[in-house]
C-alpha positions in Angstrom: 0.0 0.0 0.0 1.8 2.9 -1.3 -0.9 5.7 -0.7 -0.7 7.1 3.0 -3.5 6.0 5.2 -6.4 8.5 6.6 -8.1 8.5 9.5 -12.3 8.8 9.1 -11.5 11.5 10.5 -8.3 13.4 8.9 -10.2 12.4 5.6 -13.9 14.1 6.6 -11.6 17.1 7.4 -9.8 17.4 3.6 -13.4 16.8 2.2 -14.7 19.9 4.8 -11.9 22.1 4.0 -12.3 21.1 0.1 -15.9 22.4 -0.1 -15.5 25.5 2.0 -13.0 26.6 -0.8 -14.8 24.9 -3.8 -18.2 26.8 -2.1 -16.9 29.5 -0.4 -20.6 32.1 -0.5 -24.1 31.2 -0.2 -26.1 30.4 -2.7 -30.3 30.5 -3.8 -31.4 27.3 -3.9 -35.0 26.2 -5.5 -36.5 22.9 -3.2 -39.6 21.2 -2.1 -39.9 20.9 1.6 -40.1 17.2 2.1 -40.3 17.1 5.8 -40.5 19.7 8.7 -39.3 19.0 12.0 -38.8 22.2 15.1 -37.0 21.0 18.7 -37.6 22.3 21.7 -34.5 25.1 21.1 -36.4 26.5 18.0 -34.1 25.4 15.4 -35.5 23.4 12.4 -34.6 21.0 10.4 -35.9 20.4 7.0 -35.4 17.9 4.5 -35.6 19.3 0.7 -35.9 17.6 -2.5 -35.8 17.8 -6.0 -38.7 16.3 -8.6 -38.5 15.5 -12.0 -41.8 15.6 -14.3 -42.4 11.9 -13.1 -42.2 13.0 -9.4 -39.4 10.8 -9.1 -36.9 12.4 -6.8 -33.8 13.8 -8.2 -31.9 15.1 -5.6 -31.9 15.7 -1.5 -30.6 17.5 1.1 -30.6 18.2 4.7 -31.0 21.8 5.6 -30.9 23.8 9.0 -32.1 27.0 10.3 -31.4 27.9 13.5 -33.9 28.8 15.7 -32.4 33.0 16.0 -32.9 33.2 12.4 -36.5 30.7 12.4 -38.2 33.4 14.5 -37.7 36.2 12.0 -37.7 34.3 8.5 -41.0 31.9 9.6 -43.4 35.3 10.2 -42.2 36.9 7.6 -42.8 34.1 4.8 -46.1 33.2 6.5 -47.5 37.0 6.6 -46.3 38.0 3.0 -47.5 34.4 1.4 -50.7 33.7 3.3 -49.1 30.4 3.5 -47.9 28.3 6.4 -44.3 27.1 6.4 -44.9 23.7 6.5 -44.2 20.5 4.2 -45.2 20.2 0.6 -44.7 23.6 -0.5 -41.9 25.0 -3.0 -39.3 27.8 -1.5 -36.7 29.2 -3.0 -34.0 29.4 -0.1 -30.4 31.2 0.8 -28.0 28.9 2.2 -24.8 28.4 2.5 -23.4 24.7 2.0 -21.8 23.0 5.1 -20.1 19.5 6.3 -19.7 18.3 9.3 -17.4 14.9 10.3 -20.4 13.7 11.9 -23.4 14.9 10.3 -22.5 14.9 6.7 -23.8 17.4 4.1 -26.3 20.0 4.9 -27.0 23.7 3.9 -27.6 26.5 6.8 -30.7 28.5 5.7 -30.1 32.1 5.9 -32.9 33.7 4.1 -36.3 33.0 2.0 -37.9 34.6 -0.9 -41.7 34.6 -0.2 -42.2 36.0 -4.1 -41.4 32.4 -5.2 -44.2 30.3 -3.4 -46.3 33.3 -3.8 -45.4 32.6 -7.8 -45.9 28.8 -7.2 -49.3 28.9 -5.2 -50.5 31.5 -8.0 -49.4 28.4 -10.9 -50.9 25.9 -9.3 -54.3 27.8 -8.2 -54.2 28.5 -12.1 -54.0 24.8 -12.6 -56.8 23.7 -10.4 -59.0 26.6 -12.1 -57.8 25.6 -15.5 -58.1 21.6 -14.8 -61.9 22.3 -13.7 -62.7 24.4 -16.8 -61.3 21.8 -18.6 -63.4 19.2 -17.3 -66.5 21.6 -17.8 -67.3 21.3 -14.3 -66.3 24.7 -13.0 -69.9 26.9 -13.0 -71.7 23.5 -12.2 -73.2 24.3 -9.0 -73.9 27.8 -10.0 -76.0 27.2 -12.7 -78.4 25.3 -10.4 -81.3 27.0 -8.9 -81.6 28.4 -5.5 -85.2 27.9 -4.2 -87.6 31.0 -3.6 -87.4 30.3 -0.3 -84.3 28.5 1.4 -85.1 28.4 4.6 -83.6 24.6 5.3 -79.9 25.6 5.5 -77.2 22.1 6.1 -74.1 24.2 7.9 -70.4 23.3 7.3 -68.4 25.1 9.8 -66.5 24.0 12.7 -68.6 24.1 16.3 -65.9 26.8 18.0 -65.5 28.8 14.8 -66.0 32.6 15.4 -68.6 33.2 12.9 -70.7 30.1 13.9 -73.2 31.4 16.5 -73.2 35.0 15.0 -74.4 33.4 11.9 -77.1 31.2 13.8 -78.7 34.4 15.9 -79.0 37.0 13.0 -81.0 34.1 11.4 -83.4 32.5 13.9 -83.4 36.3 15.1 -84.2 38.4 11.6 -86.1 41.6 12.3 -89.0 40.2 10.0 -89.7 37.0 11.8 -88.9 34.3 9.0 -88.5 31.1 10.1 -84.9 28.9 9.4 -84.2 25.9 10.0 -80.9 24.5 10.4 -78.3 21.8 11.0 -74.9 21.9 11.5 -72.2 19.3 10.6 -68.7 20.3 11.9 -65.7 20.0 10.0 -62.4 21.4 10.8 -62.3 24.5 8.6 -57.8 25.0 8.3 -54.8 23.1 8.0 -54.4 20.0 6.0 -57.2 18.3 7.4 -59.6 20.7 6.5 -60.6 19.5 3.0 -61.2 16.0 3.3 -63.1 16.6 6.4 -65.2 19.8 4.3 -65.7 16.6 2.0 -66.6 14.4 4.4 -69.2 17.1 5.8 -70.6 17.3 2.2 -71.1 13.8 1.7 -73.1 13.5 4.7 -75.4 16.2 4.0 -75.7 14.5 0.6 -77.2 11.5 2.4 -80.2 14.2 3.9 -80.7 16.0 0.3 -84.0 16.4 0.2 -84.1 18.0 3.8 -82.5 20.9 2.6 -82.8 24.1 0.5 -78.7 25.1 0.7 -75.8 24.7 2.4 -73.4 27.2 3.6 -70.0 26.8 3.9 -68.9 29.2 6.6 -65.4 30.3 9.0 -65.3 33.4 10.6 -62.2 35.0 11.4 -58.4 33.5 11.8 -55.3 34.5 9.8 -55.0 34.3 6.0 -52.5 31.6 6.2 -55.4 29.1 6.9 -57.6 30.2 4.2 -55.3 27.9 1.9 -57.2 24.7 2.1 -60.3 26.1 0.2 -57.9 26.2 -3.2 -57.7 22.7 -3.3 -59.2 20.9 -6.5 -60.9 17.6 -4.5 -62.7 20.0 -2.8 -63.6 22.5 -5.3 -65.0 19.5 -7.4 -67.0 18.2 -4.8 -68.7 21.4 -4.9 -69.1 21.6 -9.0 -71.2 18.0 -7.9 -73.1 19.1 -5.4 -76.7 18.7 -6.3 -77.6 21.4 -3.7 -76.3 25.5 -3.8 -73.4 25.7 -2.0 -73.0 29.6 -0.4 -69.7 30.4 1.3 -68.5 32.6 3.9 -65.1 32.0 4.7 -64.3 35.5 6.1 -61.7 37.0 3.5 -61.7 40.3 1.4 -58.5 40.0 -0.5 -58.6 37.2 -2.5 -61.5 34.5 -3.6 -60.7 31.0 -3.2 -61.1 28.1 -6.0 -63.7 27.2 -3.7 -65.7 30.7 -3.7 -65.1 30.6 -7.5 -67.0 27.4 -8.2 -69.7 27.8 -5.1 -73.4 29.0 -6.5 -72.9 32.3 -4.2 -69.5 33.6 -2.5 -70.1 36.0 0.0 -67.6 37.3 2.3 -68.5 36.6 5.9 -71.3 34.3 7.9 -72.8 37.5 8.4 -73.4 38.5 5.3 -74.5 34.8 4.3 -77.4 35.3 6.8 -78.4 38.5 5.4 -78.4 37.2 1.9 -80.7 34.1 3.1 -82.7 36.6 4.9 -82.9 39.2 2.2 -84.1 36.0 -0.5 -87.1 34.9 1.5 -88.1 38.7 2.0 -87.9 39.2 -1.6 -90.4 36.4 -2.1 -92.6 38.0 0.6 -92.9 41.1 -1.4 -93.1 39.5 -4.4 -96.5 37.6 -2.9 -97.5 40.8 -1.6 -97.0 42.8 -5.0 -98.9 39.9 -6.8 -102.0 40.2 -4.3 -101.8 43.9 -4.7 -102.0 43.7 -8.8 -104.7 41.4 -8.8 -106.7 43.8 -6.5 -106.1 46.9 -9.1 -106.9 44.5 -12.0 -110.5 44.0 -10.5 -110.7 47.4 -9.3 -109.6 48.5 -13.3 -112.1 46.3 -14.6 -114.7 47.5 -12.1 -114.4 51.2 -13.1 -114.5 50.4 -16.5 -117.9 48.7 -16.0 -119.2 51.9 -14.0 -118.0 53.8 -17.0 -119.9 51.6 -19.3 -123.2 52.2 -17.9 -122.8 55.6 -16.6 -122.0 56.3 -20.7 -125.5 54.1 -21.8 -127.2 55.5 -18.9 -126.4 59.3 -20.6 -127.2 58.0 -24.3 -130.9 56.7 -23.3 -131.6 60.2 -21.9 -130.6 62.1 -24.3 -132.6 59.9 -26.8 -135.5 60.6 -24.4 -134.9 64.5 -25.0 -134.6 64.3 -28.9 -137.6 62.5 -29.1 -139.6 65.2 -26.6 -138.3 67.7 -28.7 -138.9 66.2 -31.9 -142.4 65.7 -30.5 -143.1 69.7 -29.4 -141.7 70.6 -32.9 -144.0 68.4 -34.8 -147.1 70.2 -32.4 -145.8 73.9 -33.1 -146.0 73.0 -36.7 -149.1 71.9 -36.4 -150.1 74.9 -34.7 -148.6 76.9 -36.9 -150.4 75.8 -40.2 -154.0 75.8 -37.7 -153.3 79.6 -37.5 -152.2 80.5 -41.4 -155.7 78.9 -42.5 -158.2 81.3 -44.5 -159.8 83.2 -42.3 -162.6 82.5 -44.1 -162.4 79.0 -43.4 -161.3 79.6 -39.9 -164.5 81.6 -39.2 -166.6 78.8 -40.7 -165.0 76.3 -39.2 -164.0 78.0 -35.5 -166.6 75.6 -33.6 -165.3 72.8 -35.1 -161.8 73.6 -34.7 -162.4 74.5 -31.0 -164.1 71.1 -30.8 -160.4 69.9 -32.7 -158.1 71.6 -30.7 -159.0 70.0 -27.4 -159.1 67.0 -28.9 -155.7 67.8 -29.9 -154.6 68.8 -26.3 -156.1 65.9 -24.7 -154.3 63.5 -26.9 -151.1 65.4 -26.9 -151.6 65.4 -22.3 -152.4 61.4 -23.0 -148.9 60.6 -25.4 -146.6 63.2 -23.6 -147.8 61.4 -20.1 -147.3 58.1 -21.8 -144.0 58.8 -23.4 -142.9 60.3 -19.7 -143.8 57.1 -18.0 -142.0 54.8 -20.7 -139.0 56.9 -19.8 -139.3 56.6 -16.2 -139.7 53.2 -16.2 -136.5 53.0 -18.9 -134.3 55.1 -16.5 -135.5 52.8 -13.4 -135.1 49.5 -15.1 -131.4 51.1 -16.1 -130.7 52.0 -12.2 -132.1 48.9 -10.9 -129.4 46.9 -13.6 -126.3 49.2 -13.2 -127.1 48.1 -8.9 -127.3 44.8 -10.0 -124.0 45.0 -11.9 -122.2 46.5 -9.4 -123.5 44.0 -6.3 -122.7 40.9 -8.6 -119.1 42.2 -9.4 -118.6 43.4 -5.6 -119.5 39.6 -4.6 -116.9 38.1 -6.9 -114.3 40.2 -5.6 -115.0 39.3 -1.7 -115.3 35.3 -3.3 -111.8 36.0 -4.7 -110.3 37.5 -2.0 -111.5 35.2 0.5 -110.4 32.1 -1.6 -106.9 33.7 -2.2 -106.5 34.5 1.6 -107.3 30.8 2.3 -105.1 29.2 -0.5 -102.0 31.6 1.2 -103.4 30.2 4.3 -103.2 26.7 3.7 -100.2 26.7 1.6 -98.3 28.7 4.7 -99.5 25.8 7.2 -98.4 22.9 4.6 -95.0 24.5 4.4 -94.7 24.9 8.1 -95.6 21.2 9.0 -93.7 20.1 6.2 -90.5 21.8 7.9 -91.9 20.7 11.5 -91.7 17.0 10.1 -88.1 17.4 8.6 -87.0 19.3 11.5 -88.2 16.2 13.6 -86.6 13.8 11.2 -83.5 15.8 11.8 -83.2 15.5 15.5 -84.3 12.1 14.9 -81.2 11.0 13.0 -79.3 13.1 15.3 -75.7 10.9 16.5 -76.7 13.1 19.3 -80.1 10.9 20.3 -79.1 7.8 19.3 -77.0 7.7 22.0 -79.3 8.9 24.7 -81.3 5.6 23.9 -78.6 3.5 25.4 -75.7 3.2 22.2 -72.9 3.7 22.5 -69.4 4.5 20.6 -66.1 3.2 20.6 -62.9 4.5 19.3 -59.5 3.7 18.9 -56.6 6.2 18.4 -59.6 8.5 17.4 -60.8 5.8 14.9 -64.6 4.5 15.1 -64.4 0.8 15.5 -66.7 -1.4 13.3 -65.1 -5.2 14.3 -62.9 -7.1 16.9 -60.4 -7.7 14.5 -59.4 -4.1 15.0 -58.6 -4.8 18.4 -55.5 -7.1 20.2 -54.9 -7.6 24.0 -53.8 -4.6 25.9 -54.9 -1.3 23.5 -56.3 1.3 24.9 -60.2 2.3 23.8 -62.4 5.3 24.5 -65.9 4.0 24.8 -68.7 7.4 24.4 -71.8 7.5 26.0 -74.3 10.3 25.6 -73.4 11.8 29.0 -69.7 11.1 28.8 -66.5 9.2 27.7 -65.2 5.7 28.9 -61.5 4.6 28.6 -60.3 1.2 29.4 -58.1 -1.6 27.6 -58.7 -4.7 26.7 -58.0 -7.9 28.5 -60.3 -10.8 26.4 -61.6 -10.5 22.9 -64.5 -13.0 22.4 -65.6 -12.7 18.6 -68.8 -14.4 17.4 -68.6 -17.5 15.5 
């Protein structure tokens, strides 16, 4: 052996030293965080890796950042990104490469450019709204049809968020006294958990379609960093599918999520999801009101236009009662007339007889102007007597329609309410809640619903729940059924 021999050591030293002068400065590196581990000192430790197209991994690294510089660089990242510094996310880091005998290749973490996962989040939020367009899926659940009156609301929040109960009293509460009914199925609403457990909500509610009108999606509060789970494509599909409207309330101004994109109705707060509820079911109030109000001036309209009918014949019969009177006293002044322009001659010889003539006349003329008088009185009574009987007939229809109208509002109003008292009944029913109260119970294991034995060996620990508390014990003898 003619090459001098090293020590593990002496050689770990050389291949230090060699590196410090090969890579002397720090340098931007581009990484995945793979994992993400903090002690109890502060300082974390990440492990970053490199993908190719495939996802096969390319290259890794162990990287530090000690806990003086963690405090300052993790706030910063989180507040400028909206994004928490955790696994699974792409950063763009400063580090400078080290090696240490023991520990081997690492880089110290010195800095982080927030622009780059700002750039990244922004790509692949593109990609889930592109890959849903795509797939022709994207206005899905908006182009379904939000009842005239949703008052059967399925809630997706989680029971201690801050939104939750100001939500539930401005409903049940509303100045104009409409009636809600809801049911809440908690889900954690932040974090990685949030989405499949937003799913799992939704799928539940899907078992109880027909009990509901809506559902609302809503978080009040809490920092923008945990507003990222909403852009998340499982979810987001799920809500494309849902076969009811989906209204969300997440409590964010800057920014709308994938999931406010695809819901039927984005709305920025619970509160404001509660006056929009509110506000839809007053709009069909008014919009009953204005329909009873048009049907009353219709028959009013039509009404008037009947008075005006017979008020108009009423003035044609009299004055063809008038012409004719008229025509009559011209026809006697002639008369009179060519009486007085006879020969005088005649007139003398015939002055008894015309006498005798003349109050003939008179009496006849007393006899048709009479007659004439009490054809027209009679005319002008029958007239009256019809125009009353007009008016009564069209003044009963309109107290029959109004009084079948108020009863048909009546009845549908009561239908609607037992209807909702029978679902609402249903609900609590079905309730996990009350199905324990009757004497089940549930049992978990490492937070994990137990369905068979075989999940179980000798000595693990179980929580048993009751409805009035929890149970924990471990098993000693397994007996399975045969």
């Amino acid at each position: 052996m003619d090459s001098p021999q090293l020590s593990l050591s002496e050689l770990q030293g050389m291949i230090k030293n060699a590196m410090e002068l090969a890579l002397p400065d720090s340098y931007w590196v581009r990484a995945e965080i793979s994992e993400l581990t903090v002690n109890r000192s502060g300082h974390c430790y990440l492990d970053l890796i490199e993908t190719d197209s495939a996802n096969n991994i390319t290259a890794r690294v162990r990287a530090t950042i000690w806990s003086y510089t963690f405090r300052m660089l993790k706030p910063y990242f989180e507040s400028t990104t909206g994004q928490l510094f955790s696994e699974g996310i792409k950063v763009l880091l400063n580090a400078k490469v080290e090696y240490h005998e023991v520990y081997g290749l690492s880089l110290n973490v010195r800095d982080i450019d927030p622009t780059y996962t700002l750039g990244d989040m922004a790509q692949q939020r593109r990609v889930i709204i592109a890959r849903l367009e795509e797939e022709g899926i994207f206005d899905m659940n908006k182009e379904l049809e939000l009842p005239l009156v949703p008052q059967r609301v399925a809630i997706i929040s989680s029971p201690t968020a801050a939104g939750l109960q100001d939500f539930i009293d401005q409903l049940h509460n509303n100045p104009q006294r409409i009636k809600f009914y809801t049911k809440l199925f908690p889900a954690v609403m932040q974090g990685k958990e949030a989405p499949a457990s937003i799913i799992q909500a939704l799928d539940r509610i899907f078992e109880y379609e027909e009990f509901f009108d809506a559902v609302a999606i809503i978080r009040g509060g809490g920092a923008q960093v945990d507003l990222v789970a909403f852009d998340n494509y499982d979810l987001a599909f799920h809500i494309t599918q849902f076969p009811l409207p989906v209204i969300t309330g997440i409590g964010h101004d800057k920014d709308d999520s994938v999931a406010d994109l695809v819901a039927h109705t984005r709305l920025k707060t619970p509160t404001a999801v509660a006056e929009f509820l509110i506000s839809t079911v007053e709009e069909f109030t008014s919009y009953l009101a204005e329909l009873e109000q048009q049907f009353v001036d219709a028959v009013n309209d039509r009404l008037q236009e009947n008075r005006e009918q017979l008020n108009n014949l009423l003035n044609s019969i009299s004055g063809l009662a008038r012409m004719r009177i008229k025509d009559e006293q011209q026809l006697l002044q002639i008369s009179e007339l060519k009486l007085k322009t006879g020969l005088e001659s005649y007139f003398q010889e015939k002055k008894n007889a015309f006498h005798l003539l003349a109050s003939e006349i008179k009496s006849s003329t007393g006899i048709f102007i009479r007659h004439r008088q009490n054809l027209l009185a009679r005319s002008v009574e029958k007239t009256r007597f019809s125009t009353k009987t007009i008016n009564w007939k069209k003044g009963n229809e309109l107290k029959t329609i109004r009084h079948e109208l108020k009863y048909k509002v009546e009845d549908k109003l009561k239908f609607e309410n037992q209807q909702m008292l029978r679902l609402q009944e249903t609900l609590r029913l079905v309730d996990p809640q009350q199905i324990l109260k009757r004497g089940f119970s549930l049992t978990y294991k490492n937070g994990k619903l137990l369905k068979s034995v075989e999940q179980l060996a000798k000595g693990d620990r179980i929580e048993t729940r009751l409805a009035d508390g929890t149970l924990e014990s471990n098993i000693q003898l397994i007996t399975q059924n045969s």
